[in-house]
PyMOL CGO cylinders between C-alpha atoms (Angstrom):
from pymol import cmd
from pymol.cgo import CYLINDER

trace = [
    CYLINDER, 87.30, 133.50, 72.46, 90.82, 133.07, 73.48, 0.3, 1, 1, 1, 1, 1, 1,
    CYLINDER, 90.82, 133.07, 73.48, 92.26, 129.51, 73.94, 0.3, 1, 1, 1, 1, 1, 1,
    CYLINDER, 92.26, 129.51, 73.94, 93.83, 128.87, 77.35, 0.3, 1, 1, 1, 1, 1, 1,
    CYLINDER, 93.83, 128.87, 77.35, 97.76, 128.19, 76.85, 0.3, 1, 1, 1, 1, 1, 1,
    CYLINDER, 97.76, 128.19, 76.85, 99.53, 127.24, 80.36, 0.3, 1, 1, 1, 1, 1, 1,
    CYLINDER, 99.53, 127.24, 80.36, 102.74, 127.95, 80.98, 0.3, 1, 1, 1, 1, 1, 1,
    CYLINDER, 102.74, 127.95, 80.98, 105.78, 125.60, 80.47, 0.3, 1, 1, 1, 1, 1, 1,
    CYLINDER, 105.78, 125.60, 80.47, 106.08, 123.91, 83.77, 0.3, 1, 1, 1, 1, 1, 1,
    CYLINDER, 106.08, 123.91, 83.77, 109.49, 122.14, 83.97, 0.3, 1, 1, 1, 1, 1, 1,
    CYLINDER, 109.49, 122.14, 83.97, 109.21, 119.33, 86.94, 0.3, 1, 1, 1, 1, 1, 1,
    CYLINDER, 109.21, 119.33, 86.94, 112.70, 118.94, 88.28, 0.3, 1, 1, 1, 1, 1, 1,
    CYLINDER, 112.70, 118.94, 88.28, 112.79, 115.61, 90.64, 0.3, 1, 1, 1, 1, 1, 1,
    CYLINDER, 112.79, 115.61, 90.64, 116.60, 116.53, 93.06, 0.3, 1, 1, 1, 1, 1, 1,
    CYLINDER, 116.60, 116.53, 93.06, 116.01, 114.34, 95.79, 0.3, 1, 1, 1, 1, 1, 1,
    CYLINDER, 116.01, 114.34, 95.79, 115.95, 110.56, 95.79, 0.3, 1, 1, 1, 1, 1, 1,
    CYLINDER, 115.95, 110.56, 95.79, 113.10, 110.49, 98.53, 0.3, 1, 1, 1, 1, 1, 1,
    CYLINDER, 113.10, 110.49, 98.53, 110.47, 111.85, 95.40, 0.3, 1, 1, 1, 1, 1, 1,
    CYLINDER, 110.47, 111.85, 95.40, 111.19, 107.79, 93.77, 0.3, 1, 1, 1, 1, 1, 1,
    CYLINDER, 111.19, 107.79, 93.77, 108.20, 106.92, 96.45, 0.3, 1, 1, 1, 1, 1, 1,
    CYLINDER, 108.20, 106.92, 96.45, 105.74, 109.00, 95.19, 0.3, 1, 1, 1, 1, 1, 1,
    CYLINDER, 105.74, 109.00, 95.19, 105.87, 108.05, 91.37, 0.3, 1, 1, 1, 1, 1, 1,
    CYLINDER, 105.87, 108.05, 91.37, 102.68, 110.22, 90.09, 0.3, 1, 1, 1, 1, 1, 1,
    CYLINDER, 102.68, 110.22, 90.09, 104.25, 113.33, 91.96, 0.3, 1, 1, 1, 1, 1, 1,
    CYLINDER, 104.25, 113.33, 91.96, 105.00, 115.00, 88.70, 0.3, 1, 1, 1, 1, 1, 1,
    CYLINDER, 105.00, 115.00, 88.70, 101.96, 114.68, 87.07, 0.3, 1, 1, 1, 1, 1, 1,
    CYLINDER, 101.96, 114.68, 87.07, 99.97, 115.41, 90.25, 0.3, 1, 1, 1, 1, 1, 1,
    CYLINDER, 99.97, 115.41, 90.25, 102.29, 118.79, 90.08, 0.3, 1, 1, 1, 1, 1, 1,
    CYLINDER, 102.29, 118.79, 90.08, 101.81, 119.24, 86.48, 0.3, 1, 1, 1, 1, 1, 1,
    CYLINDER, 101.81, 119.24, 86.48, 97.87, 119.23, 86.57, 0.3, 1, 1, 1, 1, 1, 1,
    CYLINDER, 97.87, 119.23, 86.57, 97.81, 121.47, 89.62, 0.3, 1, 1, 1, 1, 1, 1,
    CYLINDER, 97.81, 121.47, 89.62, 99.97, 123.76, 87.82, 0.3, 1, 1, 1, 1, 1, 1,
    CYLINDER, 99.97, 123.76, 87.82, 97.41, 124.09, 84.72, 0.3, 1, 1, 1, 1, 1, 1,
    CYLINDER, 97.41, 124.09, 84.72, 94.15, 123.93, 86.64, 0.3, 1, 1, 1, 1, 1, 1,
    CYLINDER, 94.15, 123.93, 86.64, 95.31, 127.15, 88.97, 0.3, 1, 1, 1, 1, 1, 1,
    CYLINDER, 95.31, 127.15, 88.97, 96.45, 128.89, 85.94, 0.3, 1, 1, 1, 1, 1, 1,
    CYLINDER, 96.45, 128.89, 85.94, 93.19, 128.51, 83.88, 0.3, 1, 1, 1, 1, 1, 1,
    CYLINDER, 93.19, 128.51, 83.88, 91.17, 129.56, 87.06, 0.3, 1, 1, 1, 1, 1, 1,
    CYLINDER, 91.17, 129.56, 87.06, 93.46, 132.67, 88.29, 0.3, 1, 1, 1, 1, 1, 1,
    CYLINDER, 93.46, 132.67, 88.29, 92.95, 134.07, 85.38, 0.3, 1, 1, 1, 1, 1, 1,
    CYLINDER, 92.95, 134.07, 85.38, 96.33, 134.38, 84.99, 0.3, 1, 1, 1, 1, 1, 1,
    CYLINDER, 96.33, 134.38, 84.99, 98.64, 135.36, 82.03, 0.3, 1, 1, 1, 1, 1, 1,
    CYLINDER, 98.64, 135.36, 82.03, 100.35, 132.22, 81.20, 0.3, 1, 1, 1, 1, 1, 1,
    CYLINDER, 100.35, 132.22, 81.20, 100.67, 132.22, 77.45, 0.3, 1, 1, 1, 1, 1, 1,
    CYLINDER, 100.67, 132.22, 77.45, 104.68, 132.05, 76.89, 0.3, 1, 1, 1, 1, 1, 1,
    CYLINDER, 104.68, 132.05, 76.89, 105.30, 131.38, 80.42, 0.3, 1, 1, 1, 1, 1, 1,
    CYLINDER, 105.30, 131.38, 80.42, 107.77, 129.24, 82.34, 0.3, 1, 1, 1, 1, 1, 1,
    CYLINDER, 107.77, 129.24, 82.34, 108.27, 128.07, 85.35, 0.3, 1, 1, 1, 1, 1, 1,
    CYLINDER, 108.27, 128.07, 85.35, 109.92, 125.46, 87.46, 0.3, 1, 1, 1, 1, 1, 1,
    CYLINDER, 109.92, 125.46, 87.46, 108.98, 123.54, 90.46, 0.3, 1, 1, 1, 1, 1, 1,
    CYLINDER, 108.98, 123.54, 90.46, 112.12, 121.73, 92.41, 0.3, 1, 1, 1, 1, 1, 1,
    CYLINDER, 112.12, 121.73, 92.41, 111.27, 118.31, 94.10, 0.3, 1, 1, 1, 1, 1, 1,
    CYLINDER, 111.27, 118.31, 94.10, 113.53, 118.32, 96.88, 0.3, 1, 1, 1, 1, 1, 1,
    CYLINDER, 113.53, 118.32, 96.88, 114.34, 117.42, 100.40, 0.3, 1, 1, 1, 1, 1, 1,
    CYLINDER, 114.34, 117.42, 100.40, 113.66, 119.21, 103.93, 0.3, 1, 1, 1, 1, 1, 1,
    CYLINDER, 113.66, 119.21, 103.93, 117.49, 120.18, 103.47, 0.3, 1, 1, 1, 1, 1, 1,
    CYLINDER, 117.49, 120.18, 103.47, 117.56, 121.82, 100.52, 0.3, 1, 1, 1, 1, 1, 1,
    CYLINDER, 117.56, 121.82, 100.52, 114.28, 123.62, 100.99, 0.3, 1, 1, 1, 1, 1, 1,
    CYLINDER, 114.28, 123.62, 100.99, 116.22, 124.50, 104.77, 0.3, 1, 1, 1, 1, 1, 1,
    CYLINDER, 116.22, 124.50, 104.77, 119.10, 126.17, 102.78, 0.3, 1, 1, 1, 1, 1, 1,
    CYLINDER, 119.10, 126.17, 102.78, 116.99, 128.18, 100.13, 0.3, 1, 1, 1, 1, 1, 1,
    CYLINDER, 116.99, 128.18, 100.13, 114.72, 129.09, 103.58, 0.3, 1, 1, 1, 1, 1, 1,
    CYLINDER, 114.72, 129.09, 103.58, 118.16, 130.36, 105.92, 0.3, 1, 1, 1, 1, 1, 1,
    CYLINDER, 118.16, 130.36, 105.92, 119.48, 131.55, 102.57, 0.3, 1, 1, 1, 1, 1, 1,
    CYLINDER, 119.48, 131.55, 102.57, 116.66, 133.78, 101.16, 0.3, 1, 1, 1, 1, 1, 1,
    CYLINDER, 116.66, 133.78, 101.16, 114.39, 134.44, 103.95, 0.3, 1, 1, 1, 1, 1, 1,
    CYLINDER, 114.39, 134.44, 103.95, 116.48, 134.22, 106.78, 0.3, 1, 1, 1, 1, 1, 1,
    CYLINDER, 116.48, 134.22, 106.78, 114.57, 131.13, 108.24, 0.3, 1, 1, 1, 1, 1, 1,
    CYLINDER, 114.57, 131.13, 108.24, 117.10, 128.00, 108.73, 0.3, 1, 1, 1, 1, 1, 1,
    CYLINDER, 117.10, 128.00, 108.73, 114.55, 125.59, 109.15, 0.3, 1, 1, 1, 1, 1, 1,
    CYLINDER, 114.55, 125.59, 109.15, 112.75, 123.91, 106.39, 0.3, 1, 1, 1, 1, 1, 1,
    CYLINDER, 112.75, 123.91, 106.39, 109.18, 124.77, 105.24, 0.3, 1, 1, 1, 1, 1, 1,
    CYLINDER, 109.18, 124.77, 105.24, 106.51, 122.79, 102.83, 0.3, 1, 1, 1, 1, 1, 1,
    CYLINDER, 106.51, 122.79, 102.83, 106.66, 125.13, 100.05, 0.3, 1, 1, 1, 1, 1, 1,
    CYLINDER, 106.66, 125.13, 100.05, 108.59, 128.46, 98.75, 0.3, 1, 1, 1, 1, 1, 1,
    CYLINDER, 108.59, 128.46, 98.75, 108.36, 130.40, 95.58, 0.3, 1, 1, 1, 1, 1, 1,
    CYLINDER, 108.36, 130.40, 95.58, 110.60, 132.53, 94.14, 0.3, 1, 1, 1, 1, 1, 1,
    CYLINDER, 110.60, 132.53, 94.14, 108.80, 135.06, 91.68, 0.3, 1, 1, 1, 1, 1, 1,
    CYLINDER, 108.80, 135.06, 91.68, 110.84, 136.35, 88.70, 0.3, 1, 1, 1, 1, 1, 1,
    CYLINDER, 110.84, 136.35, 88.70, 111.88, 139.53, 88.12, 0.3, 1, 1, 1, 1, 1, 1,
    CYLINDER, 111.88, 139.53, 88.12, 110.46, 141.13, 85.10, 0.3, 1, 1, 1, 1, 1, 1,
    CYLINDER, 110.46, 141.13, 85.10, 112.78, 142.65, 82.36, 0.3, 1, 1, 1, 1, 1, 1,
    CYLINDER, 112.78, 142.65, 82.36, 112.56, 145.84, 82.11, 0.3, 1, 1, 1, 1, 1, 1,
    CYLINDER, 112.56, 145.84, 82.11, 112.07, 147.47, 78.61, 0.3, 1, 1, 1, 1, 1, 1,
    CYLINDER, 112.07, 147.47, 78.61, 114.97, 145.72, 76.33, 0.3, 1, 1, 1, 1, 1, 1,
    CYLINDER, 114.97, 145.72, 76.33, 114.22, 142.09, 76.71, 0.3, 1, 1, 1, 1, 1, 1,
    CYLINDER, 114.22, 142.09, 76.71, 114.63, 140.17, 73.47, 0.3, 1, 1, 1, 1, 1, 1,
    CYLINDER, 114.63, 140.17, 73.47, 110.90, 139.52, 71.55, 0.3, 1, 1, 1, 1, 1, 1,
    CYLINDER, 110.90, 139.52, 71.55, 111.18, 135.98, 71.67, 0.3, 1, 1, 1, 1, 1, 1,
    CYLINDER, 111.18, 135.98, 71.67, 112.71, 135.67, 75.16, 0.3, 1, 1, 1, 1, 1, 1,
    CYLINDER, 112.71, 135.67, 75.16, 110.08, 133.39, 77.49, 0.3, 1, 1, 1, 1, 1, 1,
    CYLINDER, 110.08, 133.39, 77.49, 108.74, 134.96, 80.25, 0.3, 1, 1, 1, 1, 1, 1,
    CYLINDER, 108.74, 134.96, 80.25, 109.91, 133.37, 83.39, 0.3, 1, 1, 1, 1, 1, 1,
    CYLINDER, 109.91, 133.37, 83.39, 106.99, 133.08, 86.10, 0.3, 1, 1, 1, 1, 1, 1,
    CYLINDER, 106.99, 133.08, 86.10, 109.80, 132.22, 88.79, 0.3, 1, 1, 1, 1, 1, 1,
    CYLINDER, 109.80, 132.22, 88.79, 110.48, 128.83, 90.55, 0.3, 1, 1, 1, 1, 1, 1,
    CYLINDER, 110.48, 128.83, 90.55, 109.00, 126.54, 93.38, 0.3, 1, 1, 1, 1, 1, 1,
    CYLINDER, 109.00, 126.54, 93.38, 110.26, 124.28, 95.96, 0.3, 1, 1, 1, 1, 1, 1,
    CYLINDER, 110.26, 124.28, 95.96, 108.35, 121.61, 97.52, 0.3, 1, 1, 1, 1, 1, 1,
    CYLINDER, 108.35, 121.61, 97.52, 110.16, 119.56, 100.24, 0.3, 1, 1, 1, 1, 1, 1,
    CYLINDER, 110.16, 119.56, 100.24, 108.97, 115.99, 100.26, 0.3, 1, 1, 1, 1, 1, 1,
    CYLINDER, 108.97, 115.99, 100.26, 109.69, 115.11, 104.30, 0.3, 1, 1, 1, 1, 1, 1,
    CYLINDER, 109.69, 115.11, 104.30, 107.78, 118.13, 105.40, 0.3, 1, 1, 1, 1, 1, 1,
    CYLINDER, 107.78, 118.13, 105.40, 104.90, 117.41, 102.77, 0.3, 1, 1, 1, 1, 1, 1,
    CYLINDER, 104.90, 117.41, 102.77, 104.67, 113.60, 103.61, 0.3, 1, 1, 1, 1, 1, 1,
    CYLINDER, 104.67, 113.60, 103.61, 104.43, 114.97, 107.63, 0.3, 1, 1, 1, 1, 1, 1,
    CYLINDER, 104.43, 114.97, 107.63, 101.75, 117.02, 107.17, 0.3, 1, 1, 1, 1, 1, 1,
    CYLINDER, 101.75, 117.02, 107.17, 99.53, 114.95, 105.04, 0.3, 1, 1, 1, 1, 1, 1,
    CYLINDER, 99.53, 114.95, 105.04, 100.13, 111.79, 107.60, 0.3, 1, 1, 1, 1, 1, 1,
    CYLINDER, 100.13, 111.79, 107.60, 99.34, 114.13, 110.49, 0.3, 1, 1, 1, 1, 1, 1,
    CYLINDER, 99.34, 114.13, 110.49, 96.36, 115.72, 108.91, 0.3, 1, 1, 1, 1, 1, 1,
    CYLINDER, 96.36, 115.72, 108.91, 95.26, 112.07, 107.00, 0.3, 1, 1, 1, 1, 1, 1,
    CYLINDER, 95.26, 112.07, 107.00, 95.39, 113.60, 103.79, 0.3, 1, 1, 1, 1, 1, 1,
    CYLINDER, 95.39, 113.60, 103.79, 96.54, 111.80, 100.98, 0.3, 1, 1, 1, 1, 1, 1,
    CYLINDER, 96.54, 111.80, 100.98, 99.68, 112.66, 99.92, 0.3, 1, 1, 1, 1, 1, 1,
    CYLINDER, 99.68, 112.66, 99.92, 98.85, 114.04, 96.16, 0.3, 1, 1, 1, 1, 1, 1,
    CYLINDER, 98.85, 114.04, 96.16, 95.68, 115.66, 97.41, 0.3, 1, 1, 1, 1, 1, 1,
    CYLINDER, 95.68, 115.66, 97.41, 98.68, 117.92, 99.77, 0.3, 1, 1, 1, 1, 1, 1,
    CYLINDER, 98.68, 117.92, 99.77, 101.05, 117.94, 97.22, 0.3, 1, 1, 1, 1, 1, 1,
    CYLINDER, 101.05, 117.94, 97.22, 98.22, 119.51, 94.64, 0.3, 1, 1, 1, 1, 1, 1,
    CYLINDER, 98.22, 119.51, 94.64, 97.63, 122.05, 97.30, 0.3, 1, 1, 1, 1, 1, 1,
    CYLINDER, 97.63, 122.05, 97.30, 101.02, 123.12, 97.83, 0.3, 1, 1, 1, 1, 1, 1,
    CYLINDER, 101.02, 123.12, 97.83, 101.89, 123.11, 93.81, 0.3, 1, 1, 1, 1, 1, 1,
    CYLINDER, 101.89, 123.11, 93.81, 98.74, 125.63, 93.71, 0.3, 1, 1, 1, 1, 1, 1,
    CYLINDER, 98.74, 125.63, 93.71, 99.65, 127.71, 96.48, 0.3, 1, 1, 1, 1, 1, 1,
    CYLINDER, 99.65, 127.71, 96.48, 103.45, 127.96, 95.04, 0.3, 1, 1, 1, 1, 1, 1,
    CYLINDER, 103.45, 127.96, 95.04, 101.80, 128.85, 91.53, 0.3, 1, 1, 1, 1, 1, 1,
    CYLINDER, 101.80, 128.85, 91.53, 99.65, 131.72, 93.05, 0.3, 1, 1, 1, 1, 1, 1,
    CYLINDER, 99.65, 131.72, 93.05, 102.58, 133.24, 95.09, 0.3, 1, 1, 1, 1, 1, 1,
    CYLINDER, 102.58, 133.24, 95.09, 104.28, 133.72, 91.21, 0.3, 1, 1, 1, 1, 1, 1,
    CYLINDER, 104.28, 133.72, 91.21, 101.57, 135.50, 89.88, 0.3, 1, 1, 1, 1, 1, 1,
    CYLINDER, 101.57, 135.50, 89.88, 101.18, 138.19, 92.46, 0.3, 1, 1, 1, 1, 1, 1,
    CYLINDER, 101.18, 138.19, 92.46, 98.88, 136.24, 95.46, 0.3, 1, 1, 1, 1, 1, 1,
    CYLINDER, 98.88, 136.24, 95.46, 100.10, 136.74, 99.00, 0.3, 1, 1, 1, 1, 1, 1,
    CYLINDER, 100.10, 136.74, 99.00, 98.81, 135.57, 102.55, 0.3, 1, 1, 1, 1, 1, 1,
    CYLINDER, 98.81, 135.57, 102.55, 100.12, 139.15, 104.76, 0.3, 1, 1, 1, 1, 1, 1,
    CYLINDER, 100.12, 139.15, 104.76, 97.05, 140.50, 105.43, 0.3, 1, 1, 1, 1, 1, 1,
    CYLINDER, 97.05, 140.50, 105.43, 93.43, 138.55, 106.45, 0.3, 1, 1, 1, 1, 1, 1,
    CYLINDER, 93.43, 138.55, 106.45, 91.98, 140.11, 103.38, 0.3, 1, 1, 1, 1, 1, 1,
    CYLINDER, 91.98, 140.11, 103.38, 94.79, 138.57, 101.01, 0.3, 1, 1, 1, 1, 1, 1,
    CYLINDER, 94.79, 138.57, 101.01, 94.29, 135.07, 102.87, 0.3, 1, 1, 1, 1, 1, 1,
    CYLINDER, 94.29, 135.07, 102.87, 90.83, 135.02, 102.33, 0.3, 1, 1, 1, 1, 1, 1,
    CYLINDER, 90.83, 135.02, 102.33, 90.86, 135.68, 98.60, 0.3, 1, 1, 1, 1, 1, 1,
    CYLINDER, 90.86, 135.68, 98.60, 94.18, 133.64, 98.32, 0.3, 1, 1, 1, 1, 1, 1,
    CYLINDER, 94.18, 133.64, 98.32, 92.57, 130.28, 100.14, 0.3, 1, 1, 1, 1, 1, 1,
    CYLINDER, 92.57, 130.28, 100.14, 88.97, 131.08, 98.28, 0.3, 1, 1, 1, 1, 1, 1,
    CYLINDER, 88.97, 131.08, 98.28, 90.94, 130.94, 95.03, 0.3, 1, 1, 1, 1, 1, 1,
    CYLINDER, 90.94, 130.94, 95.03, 93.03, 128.09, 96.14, 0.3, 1, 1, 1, 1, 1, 1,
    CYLINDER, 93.03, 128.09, 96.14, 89.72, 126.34, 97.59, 0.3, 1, 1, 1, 1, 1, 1,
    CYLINDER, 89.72, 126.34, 97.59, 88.19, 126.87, 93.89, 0.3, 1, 1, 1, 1, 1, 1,
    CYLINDER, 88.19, 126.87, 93.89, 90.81, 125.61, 91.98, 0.3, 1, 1, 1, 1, 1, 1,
    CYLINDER, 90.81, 125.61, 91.98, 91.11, 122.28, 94.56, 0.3, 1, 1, 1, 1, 1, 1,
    CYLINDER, 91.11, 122.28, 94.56, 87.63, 121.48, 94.19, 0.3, 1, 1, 1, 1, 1, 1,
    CYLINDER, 87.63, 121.48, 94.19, 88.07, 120.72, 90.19, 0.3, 1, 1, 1, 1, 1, 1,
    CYLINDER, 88.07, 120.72, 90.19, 91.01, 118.46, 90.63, 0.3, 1, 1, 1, 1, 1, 1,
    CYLINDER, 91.01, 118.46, 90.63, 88.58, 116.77, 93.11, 0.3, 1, 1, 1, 1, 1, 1,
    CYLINDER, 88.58, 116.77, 93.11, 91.16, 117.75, 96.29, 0.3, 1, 1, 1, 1, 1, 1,
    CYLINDER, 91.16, 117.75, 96.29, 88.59, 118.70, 99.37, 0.3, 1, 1, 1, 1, 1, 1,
    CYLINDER, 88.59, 118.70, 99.37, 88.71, 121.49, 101.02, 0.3, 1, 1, 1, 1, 1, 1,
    CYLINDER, 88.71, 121.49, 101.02, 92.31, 122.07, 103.05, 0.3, 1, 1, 1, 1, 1, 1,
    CYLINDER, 92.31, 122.07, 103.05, 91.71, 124.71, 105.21, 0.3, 1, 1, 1, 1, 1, 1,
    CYLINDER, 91.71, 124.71, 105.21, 88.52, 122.99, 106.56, 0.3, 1, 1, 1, 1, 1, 1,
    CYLINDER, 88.52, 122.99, 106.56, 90.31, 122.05, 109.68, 0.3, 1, 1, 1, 1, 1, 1,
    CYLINDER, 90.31, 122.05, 109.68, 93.68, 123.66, 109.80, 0.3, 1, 1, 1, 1, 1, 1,
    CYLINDER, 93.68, 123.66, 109.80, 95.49, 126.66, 110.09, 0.3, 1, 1, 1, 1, 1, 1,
    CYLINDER, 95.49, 126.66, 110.09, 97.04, 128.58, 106.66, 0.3, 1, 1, 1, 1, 1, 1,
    CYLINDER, 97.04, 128.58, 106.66, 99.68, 127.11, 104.82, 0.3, 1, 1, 1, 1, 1, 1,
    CYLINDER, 99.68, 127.11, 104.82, 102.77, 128.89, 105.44, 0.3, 1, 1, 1, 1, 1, 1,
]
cmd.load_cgo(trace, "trace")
């Protein structure tokens, strides 16, 4: 049997707003692992980072890379693969993630959520966008928020679509 290796998650903290939520990385770091052991993803020499940041900066990389100047709880930017002549020992990037921390507080408050139980749901939503997950059709949102639902439920985070519409 093969042992489960996550990948190298790399929590950067940019904004000074983060300082009030002093578990946020390791509330990020465990969602990380738990929705890469269930996705059944291939995370062995993997990295990825996930940007704490503000509703500005998550504004900018919105107007700047999807044409949307107006921030958002969460984006991910998959990697592009090398193709063919990438060094052996080079890691394999799974891409990055943003998670703005106004936008996140908002919508736990409004939904009365706690705040790591909507951070853990974002981190895992982020994480299945890099490995190939996507919300464009009904049939990808249903398997995406089953999935996300699944992985949830073993960090002991409640169902999130129970009474809301998709995450973004």
């Amino acid at each position: 049997m093969t042992r489960f290796i996550p990948p190298a998650t790399e929590v950067l903290i940019v904004a000074d707003c983060w300082q009030a939520e002093a578990e946020a990385e390791a509330v990020v770091l465990r969602a990380i692992e738990a929705a890469a052991a269930t996705a059944d993803a291939d995370t062995a020499d993997a990295e990825l980072a996930v940007m704490l940041t503000d509703d500005a900066g998550v504004q900018t990389l919105n107007a700047n890379w999807r044409g949307i100047d107006k921030p958002t709880n969460v984006l991910s930017f998959p990697a592009l693969q090398p193709s063919g002549d990438a060094p052996d020992d080079a890691p394999r990037m799974l891409g990055d993630i943003a998670i703005a921390y106004q936008t996140t507080r908002r919508e736990a408050d409004d939904e009365g959520k706690p705040f790591d139980h909507h951070l853990s749901h974002l981190a895992v939503h982020g994480f299945l966008h890099l490995v190939g997950y996507d919300h464009e059709t009904d049939g990808e949102a249903e398997a995406m928020e089953a999935l996300e639902r699944e992985i949830l439920a073993q960090l002991g985070v409640p169902d999130p679509y129970a009474d809301q519409d998709r995450v973004n």
